[in-house]
C-alpha positions in Angstrom: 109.0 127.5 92.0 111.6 125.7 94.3 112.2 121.8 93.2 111.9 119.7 96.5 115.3 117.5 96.7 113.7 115.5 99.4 113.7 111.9 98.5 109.4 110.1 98.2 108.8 106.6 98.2 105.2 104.9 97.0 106.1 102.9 100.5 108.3 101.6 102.7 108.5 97.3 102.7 109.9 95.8 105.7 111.6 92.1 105.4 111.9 90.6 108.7 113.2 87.0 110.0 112.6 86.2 113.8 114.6 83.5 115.4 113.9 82.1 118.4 111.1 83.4 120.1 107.7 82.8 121.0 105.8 80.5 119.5 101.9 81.0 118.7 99.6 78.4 116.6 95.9 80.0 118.0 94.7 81.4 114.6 92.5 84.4 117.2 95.6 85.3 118.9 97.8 85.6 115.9 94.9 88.0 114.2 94.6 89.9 117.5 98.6 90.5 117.1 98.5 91.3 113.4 95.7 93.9 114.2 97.4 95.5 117.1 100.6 95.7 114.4 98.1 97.4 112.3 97.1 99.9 114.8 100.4 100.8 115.9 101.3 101.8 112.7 98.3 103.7 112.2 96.8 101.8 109.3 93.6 100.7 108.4 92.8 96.7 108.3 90.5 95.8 105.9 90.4 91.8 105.8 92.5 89.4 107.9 92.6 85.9 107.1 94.9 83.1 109.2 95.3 79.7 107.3 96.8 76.9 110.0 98.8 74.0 108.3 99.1 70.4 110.3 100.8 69.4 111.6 101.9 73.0 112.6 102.6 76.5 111.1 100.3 79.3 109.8 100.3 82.0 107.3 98.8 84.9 108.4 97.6 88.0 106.2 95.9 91.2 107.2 94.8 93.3 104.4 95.3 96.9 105.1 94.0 100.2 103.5 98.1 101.2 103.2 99.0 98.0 101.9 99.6 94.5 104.2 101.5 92.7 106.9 101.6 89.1 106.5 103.5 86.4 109.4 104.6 83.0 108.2 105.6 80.3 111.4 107.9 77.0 111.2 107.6 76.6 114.9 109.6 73.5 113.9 113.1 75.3 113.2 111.8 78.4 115.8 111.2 81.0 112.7 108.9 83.4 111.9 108.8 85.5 108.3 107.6 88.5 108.5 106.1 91.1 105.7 105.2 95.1 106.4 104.3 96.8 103.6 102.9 100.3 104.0 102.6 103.5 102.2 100.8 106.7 103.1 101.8 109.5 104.8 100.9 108.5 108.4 101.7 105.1 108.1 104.6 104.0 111.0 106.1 100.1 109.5 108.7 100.4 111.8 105.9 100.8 114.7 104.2 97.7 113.7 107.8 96.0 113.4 108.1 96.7 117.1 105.0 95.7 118.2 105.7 92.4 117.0 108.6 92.6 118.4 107.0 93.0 121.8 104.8 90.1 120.9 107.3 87.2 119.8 110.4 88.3 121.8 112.6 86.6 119.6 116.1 86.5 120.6 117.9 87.1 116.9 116.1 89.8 114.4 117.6 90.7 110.9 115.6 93.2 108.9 115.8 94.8 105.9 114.2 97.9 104.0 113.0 98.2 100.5 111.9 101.9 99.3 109.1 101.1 97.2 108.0 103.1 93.8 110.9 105.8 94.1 108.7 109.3 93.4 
């Protein structure tokens, strides 16, 4: 039996910090987004929940079958946070990434990538 070399994660967990872009405080809007980020990474949303803080800002959460992608605003300093965690097989992170990328436009993007639960 041949040993596969060929490196398996659990999951792959995108970081993400957006500077500068577009700025959204409608809680329906922002769980439209987060479910067309689910959807373009081909995963399966189970709950979403949107929490708006006042003055301004939001944390947004949408549970998914392969994991979660959560978005937390200071429209104050022009920052978004972003989490994608997904695992699976057919799951696309870097999809959903772009997606919001496409939906924010933020002028500065740093990302980073965590392998999850090294197989």
């Amino acid at each position: 039996m041949k040993k596969n070399n060929k490196k398996k994660y659990a999951g792959v967990h995108l970081i993400a910090d957006f500077w500068d872009g577009k700025t959204e405080e409608n809680p329906k809007k922002i769980g439209g987004i987060l479910l067309g980020a689910a959807k373009a990474a081909n995963n399966t949303p189970l709950k979403l929940s949107v929490h708006k803080f006042s003055p301004y800002g939001l944390t947004a959460f949408i549970l998914l079958a392969e994991s979660h992608i959560a978005l937390h605003s200071w429209p104050e300093f022009r920052y978004l946070a972003i989490d994608i965690f997904t695992c699976g097989e057919k799951s696309t992170p870097y999809k959903a990434l772009g997606y919001l990328k496409k939906a924010f436009r933020p002028k500065k993007v740093e990302v980073w990538e965590l392998k999850r639960g090294k197989l």
